[in-house]
C-alpha positions as CSV (number, residue, x, y, z in Angstrom):
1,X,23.4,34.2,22.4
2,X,26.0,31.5,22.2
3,X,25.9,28.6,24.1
4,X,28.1,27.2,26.9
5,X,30.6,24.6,27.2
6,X,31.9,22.1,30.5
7,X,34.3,19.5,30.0
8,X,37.7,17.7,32.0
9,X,39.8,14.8,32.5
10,X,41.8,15.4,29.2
11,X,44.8,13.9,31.2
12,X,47.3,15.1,28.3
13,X,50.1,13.6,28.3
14,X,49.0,9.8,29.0
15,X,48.3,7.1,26.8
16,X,45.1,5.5,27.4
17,X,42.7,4.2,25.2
18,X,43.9,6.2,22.4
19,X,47.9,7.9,22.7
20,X,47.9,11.6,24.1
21,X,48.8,12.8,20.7
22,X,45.7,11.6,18.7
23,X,43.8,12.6,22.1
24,X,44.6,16.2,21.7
25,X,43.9,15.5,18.0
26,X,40.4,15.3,19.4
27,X,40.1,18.4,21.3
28,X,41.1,20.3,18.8
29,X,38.5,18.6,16.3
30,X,35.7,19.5,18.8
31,X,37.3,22.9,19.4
32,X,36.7,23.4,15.7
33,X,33.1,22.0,15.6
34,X,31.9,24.4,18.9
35,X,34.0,27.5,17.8
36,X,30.8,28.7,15.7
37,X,28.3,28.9,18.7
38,X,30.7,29.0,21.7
39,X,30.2,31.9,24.3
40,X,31.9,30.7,27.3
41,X,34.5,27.0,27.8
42,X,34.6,25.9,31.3
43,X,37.8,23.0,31.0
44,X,37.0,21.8,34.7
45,X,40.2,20.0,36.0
46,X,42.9,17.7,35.1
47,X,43.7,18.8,31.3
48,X,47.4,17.4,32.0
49,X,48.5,14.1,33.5
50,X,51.0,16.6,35.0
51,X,51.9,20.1,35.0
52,X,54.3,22.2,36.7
53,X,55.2,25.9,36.1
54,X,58.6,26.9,36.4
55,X,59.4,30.4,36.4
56,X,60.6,30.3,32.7
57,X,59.4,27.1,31.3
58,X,56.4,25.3,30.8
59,X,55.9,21.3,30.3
60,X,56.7,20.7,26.9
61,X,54.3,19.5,24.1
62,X,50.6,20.3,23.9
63,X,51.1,22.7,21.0
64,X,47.7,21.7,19.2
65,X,45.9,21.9,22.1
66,X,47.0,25.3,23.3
67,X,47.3,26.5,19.7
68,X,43.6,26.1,19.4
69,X,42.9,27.7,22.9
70,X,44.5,30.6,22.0
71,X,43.2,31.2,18.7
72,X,39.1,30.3,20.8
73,X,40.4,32.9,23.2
74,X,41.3,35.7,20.6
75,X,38.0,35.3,18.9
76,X,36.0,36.0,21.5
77,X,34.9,33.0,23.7
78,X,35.8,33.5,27.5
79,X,37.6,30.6,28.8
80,X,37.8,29.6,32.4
81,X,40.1,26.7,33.8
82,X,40.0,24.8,37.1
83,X,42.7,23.2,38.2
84,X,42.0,19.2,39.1
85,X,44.4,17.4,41.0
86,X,47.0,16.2,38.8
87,X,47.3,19.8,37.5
88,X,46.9,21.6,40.8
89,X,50.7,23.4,39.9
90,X,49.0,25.3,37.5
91,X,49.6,29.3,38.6
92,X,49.3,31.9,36.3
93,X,50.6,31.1,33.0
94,X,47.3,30.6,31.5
95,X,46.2,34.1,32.7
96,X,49.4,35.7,31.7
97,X,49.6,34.5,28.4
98,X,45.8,33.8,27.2
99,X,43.7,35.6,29.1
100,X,42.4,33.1,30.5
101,X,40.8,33.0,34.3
102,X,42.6,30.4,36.7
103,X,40.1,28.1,39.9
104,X,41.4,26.3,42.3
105,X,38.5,26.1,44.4
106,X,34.8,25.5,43.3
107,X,32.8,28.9,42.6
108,X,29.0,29.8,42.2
109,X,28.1,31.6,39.2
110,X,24.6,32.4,37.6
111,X,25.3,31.8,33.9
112,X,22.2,32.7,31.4
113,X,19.6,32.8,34.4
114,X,20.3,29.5,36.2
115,X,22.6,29.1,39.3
116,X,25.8,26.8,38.9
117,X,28.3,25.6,41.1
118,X,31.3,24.6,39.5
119,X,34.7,22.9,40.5
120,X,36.8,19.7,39.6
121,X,35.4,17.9,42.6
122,X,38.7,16.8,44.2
123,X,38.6,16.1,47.7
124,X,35.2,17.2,48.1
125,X,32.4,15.2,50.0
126,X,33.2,12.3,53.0
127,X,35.7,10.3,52.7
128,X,39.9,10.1,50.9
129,X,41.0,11.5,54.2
130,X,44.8,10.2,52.7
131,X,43.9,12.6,49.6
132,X,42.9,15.6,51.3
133,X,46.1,15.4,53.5
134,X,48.2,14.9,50.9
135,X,46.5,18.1,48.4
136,X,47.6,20.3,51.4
137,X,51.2,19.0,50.9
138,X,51.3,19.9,47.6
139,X,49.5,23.1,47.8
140,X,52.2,24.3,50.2
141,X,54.1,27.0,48.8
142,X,57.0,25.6,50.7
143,X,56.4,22.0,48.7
144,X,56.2,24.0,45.8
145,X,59.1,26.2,46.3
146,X,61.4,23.0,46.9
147,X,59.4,21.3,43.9
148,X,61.1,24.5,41.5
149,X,64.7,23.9,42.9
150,X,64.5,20.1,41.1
151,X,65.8,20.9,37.1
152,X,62.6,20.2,35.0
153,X,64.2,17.4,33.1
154,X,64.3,15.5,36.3
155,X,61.0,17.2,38.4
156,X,58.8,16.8,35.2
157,X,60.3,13.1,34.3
158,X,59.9,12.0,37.7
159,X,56.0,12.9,38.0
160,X,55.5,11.6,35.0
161,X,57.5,7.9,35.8
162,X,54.6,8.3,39.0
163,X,51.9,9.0,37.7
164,X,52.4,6.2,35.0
165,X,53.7,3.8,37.7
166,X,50.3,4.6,39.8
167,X,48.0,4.2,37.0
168,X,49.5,0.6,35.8
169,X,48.8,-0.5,39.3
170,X,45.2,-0.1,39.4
171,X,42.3,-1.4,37.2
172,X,40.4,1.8,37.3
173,X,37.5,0.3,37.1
174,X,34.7,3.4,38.2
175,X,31.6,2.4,39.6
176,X,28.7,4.4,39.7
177,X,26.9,4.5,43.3
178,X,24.3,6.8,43.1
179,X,23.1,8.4,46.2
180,X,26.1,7.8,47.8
181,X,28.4,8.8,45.5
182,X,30.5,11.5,47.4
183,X,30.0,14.5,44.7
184,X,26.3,13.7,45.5
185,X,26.6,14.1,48.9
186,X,28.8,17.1,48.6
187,X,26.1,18.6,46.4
188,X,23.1,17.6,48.4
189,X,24.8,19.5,51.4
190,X,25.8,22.3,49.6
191,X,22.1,22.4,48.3
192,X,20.3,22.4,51.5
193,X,21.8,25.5,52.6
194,X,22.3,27.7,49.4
195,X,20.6,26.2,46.5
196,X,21.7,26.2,43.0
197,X,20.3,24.9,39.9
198,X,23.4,22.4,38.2
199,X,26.1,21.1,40.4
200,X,29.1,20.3,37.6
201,X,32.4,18.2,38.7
202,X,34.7,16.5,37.1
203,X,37.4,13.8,38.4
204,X,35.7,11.0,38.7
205,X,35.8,10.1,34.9
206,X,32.2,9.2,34.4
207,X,29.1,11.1,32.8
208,X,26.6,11.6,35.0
209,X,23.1,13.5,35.2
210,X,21.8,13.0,38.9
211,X,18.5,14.9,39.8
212,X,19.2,15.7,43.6
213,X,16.9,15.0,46.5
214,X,14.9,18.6,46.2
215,X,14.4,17.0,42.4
216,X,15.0,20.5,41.2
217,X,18.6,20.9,41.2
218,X,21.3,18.5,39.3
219,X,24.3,17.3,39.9
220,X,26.5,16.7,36.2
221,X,29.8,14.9,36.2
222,X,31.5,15.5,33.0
223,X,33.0,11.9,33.1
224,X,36.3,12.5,30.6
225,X,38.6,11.8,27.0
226,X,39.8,9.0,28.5
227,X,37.2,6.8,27.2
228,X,34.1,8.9,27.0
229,X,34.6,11.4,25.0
230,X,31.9,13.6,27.1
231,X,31.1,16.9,27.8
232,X,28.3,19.0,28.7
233,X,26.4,22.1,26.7
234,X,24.3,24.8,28.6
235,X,21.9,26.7,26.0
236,X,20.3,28.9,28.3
237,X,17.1,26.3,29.0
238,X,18.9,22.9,29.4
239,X,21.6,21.0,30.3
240,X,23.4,18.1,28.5
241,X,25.7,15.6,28.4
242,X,26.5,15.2,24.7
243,X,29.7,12.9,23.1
244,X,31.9,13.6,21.0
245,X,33.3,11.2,18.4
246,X,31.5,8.4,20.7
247,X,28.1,6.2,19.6
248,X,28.6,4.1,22.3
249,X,28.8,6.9,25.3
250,X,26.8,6.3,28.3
251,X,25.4,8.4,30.8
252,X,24.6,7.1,34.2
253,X,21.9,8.6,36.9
């Protein structure tokens, strides 16, 4: 009876607090310490700053980290990946070549007895009207199609110069608002008319444990390896947020 693992917002392939290298030097470290009691890995959104799958090639780099996943994967522990939206081009290469189940949209599951609901929480809830608009766009197979005909040194480089360029621009500061945080609200509607015992999300790059208005049923953001180092462990009675690597990691509810 192993136990269950959530986390997201690796964002691979962007310097932060720490490079992406010595990032995914991290994963890979905690890959090693939960291999031994691992039964399932839900990675909930956003692993890559970018990703894009071309028929015959794949973003370069990441070796470590999918090194790892394979060898998790051929020992046994079930891995399921949700694509977040800066990794929504994600299609089958993870199923193809590691077995390994592919979301796009949130799903319910009952995992050891307890009822979750499980997605990366993009475009979810009121609100980032511009956002939900523009995740339509890209999930176009048209956009897509046209997205393939650009030769990955330029398509790949491009995103990449954007997503940089968009980050530098903005102070990031995330703010924690409670009942009205939108993957509340999301949950607490969701929760009137089918209730389920955890609510997890990612994207919005904070840990938090929320107890919902029914003060039964929880909503858990994973926060992310940005700065937090967090992640969340199921054992069959009780949910956590845990750190890795991380004294200082704060969860807010």
């Amino acid at each position: 009876m192993g136990k269950i693992y959530f986390a997201s917002d690796f964002h691979l392939g962007i310097d932060v607090k720490y490079t992406s290298r010595e990032r995914e030097q991290q994963l890979v470290r905690w890959f090693d310490e939960i291999k031994s009691d691992a039964e399932e890995l839900y990675l909930v959104g956003d692993l890559f700053d970018f990703w894009f799958e071309y028929k015959q090639a794949v973003p370069k780099g990441y070796v470590r980290f999918l090194g790892k996943l394979a060898e998790l994967r051929d020992n046994g522990v079930k891995i399921f990946i949700f694509t977040g939206n800066h990794d929504m081009w994600i299609f089958d290469y993870f199923e193809k070549e590691f077995d390994i189940p592919t979301y796009r949209a949130p799903i319910t599951k009952t995992i050891k007895g307890k009822k979750f609901y499980i997605g990366h929480g993009d475009g979810l809830g009121p609100g980032d009207h511009s956002y939900k608009f523009l995740k339509k766009i890209f999930s176009n197979k048209l956009c897509q199609w046209s997205f393939a005909r650009l030769h990955p040194n330029f398509g790949i480089g491009l995103a990449n110069y954007l997503s940089r360029r968009s980050r530098s621009s903005k102070k990031h500061i995330v703010e924690f608002f409670g009942e009205k945080e939108w993957l509340s609200v999301h949950a607490e509607a969701v929760n009137r008319k089918n209730n389920h015992d955890f609510y997890v999300f990612g994207h919005r790059h904070l840990p938090i444990d929320y107890t919902l208005e029914d003060r039964k049923s929880r909503y858990i953001n994973l926060g992310d390896w940005m700065n937090s180092n967090s992640y969340a462990v199921f054992d069959g009675a009780e949910l956590k947020l845990q750190f890795f690597e991380n004294p200082d990691g704060k969860i807010f509810s």
